[in-house]
C-alpha positions in Angstrom: -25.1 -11.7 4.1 -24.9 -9.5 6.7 -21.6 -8.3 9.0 -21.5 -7.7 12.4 -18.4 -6.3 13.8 -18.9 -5.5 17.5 -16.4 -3.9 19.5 -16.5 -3.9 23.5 -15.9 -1.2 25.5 -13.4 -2.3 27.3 -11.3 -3.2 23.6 -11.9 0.6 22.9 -10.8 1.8 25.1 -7.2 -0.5 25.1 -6.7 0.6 21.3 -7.8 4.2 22.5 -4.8 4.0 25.0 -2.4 2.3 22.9 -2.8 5.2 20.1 -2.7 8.1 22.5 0.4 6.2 23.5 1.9 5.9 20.5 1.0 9.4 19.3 2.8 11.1 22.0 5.4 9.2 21.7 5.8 9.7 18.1 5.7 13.5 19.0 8.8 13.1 20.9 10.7 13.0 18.0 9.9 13.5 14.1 12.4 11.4 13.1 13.1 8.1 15.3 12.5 7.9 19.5 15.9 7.9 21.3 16.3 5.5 24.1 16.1 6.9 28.0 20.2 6.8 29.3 21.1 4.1 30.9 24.0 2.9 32.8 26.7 2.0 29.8 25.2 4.3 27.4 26.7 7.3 26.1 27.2 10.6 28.0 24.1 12.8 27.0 25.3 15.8 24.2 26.7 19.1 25.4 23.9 21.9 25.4 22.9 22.7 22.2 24.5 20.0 19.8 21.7 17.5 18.9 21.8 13.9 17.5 22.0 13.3 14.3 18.4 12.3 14.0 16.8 14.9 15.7 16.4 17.9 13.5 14.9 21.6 13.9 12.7 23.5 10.9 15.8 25.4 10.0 17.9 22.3 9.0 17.8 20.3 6.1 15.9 17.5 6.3 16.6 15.6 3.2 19.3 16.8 0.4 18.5 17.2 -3.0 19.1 13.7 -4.8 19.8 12.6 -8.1 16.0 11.9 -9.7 12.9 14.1 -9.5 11.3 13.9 -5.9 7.9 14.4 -5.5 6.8 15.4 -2.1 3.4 14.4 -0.7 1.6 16.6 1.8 -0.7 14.8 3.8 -1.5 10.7 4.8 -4.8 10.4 4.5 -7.2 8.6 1.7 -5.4 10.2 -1.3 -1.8 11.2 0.1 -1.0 7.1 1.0 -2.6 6.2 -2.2 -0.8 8.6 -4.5 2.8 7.3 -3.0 2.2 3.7 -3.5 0.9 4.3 -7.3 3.9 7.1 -8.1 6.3 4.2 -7.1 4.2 1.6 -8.6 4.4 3.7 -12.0 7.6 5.6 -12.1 9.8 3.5 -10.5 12.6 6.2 -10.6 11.1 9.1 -9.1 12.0 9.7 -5.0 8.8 9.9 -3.4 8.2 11.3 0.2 5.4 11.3 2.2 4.5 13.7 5.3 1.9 12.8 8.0 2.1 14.0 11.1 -0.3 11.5 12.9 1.5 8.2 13.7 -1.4 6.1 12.7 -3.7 6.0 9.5 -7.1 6.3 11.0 -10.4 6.2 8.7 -12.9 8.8 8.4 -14.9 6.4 6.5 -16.5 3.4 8.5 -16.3 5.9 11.3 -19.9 6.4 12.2 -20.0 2.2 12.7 -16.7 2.6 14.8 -18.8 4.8 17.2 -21.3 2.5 17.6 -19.2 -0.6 18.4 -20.3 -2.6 14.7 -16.7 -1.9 13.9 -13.7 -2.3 16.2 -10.9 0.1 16.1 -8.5 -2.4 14.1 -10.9 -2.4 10.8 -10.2 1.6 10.6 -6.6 1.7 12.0 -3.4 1.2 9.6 0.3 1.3 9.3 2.5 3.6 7.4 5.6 2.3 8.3 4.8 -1.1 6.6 3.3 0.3 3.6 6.3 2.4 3.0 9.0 -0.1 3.4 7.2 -2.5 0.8 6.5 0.0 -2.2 9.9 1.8 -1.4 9.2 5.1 -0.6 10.0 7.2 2.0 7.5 8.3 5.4 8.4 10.7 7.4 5.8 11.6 10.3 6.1 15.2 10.9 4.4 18.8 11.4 4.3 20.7 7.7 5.1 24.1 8.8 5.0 26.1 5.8 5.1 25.8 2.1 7.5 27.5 0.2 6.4 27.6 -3.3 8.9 29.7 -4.7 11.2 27.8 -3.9 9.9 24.7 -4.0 10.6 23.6 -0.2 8.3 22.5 2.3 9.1 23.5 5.7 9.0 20.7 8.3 9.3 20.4 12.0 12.3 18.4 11.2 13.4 20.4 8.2 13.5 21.7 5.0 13.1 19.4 1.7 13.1 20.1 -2.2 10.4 18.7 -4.7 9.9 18.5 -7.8 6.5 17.7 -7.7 4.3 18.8 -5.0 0.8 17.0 -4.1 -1.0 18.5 -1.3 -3.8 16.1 0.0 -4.8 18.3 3.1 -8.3 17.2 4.1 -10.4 19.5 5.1 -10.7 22.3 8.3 -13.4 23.7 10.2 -14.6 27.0 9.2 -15.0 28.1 13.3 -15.0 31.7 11.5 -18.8 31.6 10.5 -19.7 31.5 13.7 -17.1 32.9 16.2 -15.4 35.2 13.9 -12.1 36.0 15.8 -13.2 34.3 19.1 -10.0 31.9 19.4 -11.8 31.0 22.7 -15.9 30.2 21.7 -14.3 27.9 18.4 -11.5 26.2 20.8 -14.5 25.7 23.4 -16.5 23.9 20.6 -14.6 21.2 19.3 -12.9 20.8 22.7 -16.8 19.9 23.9 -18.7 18.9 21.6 -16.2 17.9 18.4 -17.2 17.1 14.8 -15.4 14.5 14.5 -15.1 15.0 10.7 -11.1 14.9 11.4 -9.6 12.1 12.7 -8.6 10.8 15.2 -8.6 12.5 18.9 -12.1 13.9 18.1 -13.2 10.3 17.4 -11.9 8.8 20.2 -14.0 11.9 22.6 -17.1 11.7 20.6 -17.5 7.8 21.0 -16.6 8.2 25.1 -19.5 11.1 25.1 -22.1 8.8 23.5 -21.1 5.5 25.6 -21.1 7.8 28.8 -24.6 9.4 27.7 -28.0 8.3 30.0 -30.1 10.4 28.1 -31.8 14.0 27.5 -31.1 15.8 24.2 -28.7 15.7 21.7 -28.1 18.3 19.0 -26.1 17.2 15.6 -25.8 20.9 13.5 -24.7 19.6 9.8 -22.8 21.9 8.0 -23.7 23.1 4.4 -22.3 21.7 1.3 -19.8 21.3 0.3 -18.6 19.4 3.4 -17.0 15.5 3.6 -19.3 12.7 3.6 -18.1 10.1 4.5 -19.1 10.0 7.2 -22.2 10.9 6.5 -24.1 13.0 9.3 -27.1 11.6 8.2 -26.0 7.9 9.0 -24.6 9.2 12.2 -27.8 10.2 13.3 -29.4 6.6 12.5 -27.1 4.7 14.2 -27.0 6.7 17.8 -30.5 6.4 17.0 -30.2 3.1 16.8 -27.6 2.5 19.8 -30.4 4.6 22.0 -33.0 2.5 21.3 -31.0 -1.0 21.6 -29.7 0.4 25.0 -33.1 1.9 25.8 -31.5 4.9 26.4 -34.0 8.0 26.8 -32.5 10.0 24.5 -33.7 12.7 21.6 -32.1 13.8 18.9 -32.4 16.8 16.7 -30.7 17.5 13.3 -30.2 20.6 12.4 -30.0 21.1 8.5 -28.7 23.8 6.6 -30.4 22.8 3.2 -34.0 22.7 2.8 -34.3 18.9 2.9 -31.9 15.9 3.3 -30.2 15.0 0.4 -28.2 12.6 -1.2 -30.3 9.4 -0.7 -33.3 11.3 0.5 -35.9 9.1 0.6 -34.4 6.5 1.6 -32.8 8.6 5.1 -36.1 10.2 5.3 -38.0 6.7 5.5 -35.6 6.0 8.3 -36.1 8.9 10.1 -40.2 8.2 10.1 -40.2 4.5 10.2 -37.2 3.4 12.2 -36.5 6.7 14.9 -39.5 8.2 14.5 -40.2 8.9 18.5 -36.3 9.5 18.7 -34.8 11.6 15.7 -36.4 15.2 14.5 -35.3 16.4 11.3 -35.1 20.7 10.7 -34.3 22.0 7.7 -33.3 25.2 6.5 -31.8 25.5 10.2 -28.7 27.7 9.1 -26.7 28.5 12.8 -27.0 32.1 13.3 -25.5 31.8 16.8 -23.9 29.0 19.1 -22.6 29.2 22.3 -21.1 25.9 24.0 -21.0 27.4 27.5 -24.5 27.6 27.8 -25.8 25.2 25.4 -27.7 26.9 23.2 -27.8 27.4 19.1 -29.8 30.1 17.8 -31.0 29.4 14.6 -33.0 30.5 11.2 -35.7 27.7 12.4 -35.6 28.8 15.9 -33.8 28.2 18.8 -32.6 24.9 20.8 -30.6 23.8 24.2 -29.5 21.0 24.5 -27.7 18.6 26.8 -24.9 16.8 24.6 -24.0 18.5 20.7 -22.5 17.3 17.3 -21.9 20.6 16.3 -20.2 20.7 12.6 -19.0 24.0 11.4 -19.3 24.5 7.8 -16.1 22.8 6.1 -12.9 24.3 4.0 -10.2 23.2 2.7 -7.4 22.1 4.7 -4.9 24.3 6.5 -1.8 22.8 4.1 -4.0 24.1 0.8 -4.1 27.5 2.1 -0.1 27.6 3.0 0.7 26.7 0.1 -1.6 29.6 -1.9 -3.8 27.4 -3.7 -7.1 28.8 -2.1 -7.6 31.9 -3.9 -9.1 34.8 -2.4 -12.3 37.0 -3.3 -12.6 40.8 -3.3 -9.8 40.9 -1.0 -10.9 38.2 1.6 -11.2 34.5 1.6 -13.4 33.0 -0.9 -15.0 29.5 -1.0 -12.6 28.1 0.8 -11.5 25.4 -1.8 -8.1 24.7 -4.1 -8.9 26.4 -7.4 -7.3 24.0 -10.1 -7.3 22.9 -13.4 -11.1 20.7 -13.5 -9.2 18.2 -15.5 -5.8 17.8 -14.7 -6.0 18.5 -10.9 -2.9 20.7 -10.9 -2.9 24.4 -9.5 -3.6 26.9 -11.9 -0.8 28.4 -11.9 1.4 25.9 -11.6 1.5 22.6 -13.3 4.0 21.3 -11.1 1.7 21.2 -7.6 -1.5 19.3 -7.6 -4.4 18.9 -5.4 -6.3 15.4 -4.6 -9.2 14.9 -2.4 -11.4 17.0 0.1 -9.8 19.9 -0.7 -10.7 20.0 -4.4 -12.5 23.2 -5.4 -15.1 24.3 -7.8 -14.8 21.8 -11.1 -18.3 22.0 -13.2 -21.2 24.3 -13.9 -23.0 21.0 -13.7 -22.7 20.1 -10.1 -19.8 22.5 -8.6 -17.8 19.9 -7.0 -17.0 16.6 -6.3 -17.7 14.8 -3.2 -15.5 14.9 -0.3 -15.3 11.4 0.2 -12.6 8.9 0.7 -13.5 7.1 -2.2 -13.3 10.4 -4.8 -9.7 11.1 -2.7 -8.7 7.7 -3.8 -9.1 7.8 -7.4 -7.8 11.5 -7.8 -4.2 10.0 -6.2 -4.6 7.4 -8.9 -5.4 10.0 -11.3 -2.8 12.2 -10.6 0.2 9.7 -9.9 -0.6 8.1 -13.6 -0.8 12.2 -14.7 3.0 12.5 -13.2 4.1 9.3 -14.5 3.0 10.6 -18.3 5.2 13.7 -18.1 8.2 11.8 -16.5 8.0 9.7 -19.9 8.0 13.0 -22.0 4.0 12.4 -23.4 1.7 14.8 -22.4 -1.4 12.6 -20.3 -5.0 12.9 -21.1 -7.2 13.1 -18.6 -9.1 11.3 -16.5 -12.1 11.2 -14.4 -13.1 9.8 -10.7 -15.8 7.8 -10.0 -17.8 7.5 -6.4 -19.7 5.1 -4.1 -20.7 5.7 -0.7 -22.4 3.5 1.6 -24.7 4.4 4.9 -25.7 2.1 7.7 -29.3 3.2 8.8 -29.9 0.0 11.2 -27.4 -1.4 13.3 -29.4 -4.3 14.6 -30.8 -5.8 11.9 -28.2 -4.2 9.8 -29.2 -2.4 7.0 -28.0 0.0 3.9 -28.6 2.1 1.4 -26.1 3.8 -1.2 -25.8 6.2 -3.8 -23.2 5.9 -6.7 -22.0 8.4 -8.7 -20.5 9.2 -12.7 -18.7 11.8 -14.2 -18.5 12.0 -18.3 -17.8 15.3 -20.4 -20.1 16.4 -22.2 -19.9 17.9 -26.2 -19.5 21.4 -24.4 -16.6 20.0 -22.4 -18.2 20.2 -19.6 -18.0 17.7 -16.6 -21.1 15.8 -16.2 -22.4 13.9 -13.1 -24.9 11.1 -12.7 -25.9 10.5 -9.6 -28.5 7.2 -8.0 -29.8 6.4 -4.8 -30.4 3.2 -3.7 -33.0 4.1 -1.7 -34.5 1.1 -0.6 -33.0 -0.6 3.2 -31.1 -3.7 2.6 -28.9 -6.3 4.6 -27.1 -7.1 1.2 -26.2 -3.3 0.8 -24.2 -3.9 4.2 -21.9 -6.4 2.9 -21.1 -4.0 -0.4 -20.3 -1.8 2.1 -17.9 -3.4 3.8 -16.5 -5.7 1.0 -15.8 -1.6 -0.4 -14.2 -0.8 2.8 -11.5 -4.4 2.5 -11.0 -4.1 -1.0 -10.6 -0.2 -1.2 -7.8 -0.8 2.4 -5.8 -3.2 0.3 -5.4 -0.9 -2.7 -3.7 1.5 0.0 -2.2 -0.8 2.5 -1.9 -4.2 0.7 
């Protein structure tokens, strides 16, 4: 069975307005929106006294309490799961979560977002609800600084205590491979031609770009592993493919490929490329950007050089900014190093600290066997499960054993007919202690692989949100 989820343009761009809407709104105040003065309300506040509920980074925000607090940084795939399990769990902890976008918006099912198989509802969710009914608290807010010494995050609206930190950051673009210090050629970039690897305002200008484009060349630059996936850039390629050649639009497009083929799933995104988009999508590998410049439109790189007239340009892919406040990204030889959280393989917690923990995207190095997990939603998921079971453990004086993730991701290739494949992935330790990975592609293009996808999307939604 297949699903078709089709979203008008004239829908997008209603829910488009309605969250830039409530986003700047939202940023009015990090706590709640005061009311305009009318006639009959109160005289507005001398000069410099504030209400109650509006704060600054020097107050406190929330006072110490009675119970362990653990503070989560960060309301994407792992931050909103980790709160619901920790008060799911551990009933008596004080959990807070911090988000400073007003609206949960899906990396994940993304790509099908773009091309109007999904409509913006099926990626968009509700913190406010979600909080209210597991009992902890959300506060949407800027994270200014981490204070690890202390054990105080810095907020927009002030200062709070944890006991336990869990930083769920994401991931950042890594504009510094290609512009060094040129605030201005990296600000150009995403401002023109985002990723849209972050949600959500880079979403939102990608899909306009594609439903305003009437043809020439477009230019996707993936960025070498280990990046996030999903979405995978791969499947983004299939399905503007796909939306050109349902809309006859005359329009090429070129991936550019670090690696030296595609891969996960290769076959099966290779047999798409030839059989599916084979007048419409050229694949270059081993195409690492030595150069880009988004003025002129043109990328310079190992496999040559290329203009273009629209770009997906990807920037290879770090940790997020919160990992590297807080000092979990370590450095080497005096400058930055990888770019990932260095923590304990099993346990997820820094190093050095057994008290702050690291879920997700962010993740760094954890085998000999394949480096690191996949940046995926689904990985981010089950290390908030992981870790909120690790937490509840210690709070019940036992010392947890550890456990491992799992992983599934799901690509569209073919938006009309629609079909799939997949990959799934295993992790065991091996009798060196070693963390093992299996991987399998599901190579072969089905309609049925469609539905898994999206029944994985519903079911993985209501363990967050439900």
């Amino acid at each position: 069975m297949t699903h078709d989820y089709r979203a008008s343009r004239r829908r997008f761009l209603a829910s488009a307005g309605a969250l830039a809407t409530g986003a700047a709104a939202a940023a009015a105040s990090p706590a709640l929106a005061q009311g305009a003065a009318t006639n009959g309300s109160p005289a507005a506040p001398p000069a410099g006294k504030l209400p109650y509920l509006i704060s600054r980074s020097t107050d406190t925000l929330l006072p110490r309490g009675k119970v362990p607090r653990v503070v989560i940084c960060g309301g994407g795939w792992g931050g909103v799961t980790a709160a619901k399990y920790l008060r799911q769990l551990v009933p008596h902890l004080e959990v807070v979560l911090l988000e400073r976008n007003p609206v949960f918006f899906s990396c994940p099912m993304s790509n099908k977002w773009l091309v109007d198989v999904v409509e913006t509802q099926f990626l968009t969710h509700d913190y406010l609800g979600v909080s209210e009914k597991y009992g902890y608290r959300f506060i949407q807010t800027e994270i200014l600084e981490i204070e690890r010494d202390r054990k105080q995050v810095i907020t927009a609206a002030g200062g709070l205590h944890y006991d336990y930190l869990i930083l769920s950051p994401g991931i950042r673009y890594n504009y510094e491979t290609w512009f060094a210090n040129d605030r201005r050629m990296a600000e150009a970039t995403r401002a023109r031609f985002p990723a849209a690897y972050i949600p959500s305002a880079e979403h939102f200008h990608l899909k306009r770009a594609l439903q305003d484009f009437k043809g020439g060349h477009l230019v996707m630059t993936l960025p070498p592993p280990p990046q996030r996936c999903p979405p995978s850039p791969y499947e983004r390629a299939c399905l503007i493919a796909s939306m050109f050649r349902n809309k006859k639009i005359p329009g090429k497009i070129t991936i550019l490929d670090h690696k030296d083929g595609v891969r996960p799933i290769g076959p099966g995104f290779k047999s798409a490329f030839e059989e599916l988009y084979k007048d419409i999508i050229t694949y270059v590998p081993n195409a690492r950007v030595e150069e880009i410049d988004p003025f002129k439109k043109h990328i310079r790189t190992e496999a040559g050089d290329f203009d273009f007239d629209h770009a997906i340009l990807m920037a290879p892919h770090q940790a997020g900014d919160l990992a590297w406040k807080a000092g979990v990204v370590p450095p080497v030889g005096g400058k930055p190093g990888g770019g990932w959280a260095d923590v304990d393989p099993f346990f997820l917690h820094d190093r050095k600290d057994k008290d702050v923990y690291v879920i997700g995207d962010a993740v760094g190095f954890v085998s000999d066997h394949f480096a690191y997990y996949p940046k995926a939603g689904h990985v981010a998921n089950r290390h908030a499960r992981i870790v909120a079971y690790y937490i509840a453990e210690r709070e019940a004086g036992r010392e947890p054993a550890y456990r491992l993730p799992d992983n599934l991701c799901f690509m569209m290739v073919d938006s009309n007919p629609q079909v799939g494949i997949s990959v799934k992935f295993d992790y065991k330790v091996n009798d060196k202690g070693v963390i093992e990975q299996t991987q399998i592609d599901f190579n072969e293009r089905k309609p049925e692989t469609v539905g898994e996808d999206f029944n994985w999307a519903r079911t993985i939604y209501e363990d967050m949100f439900a």
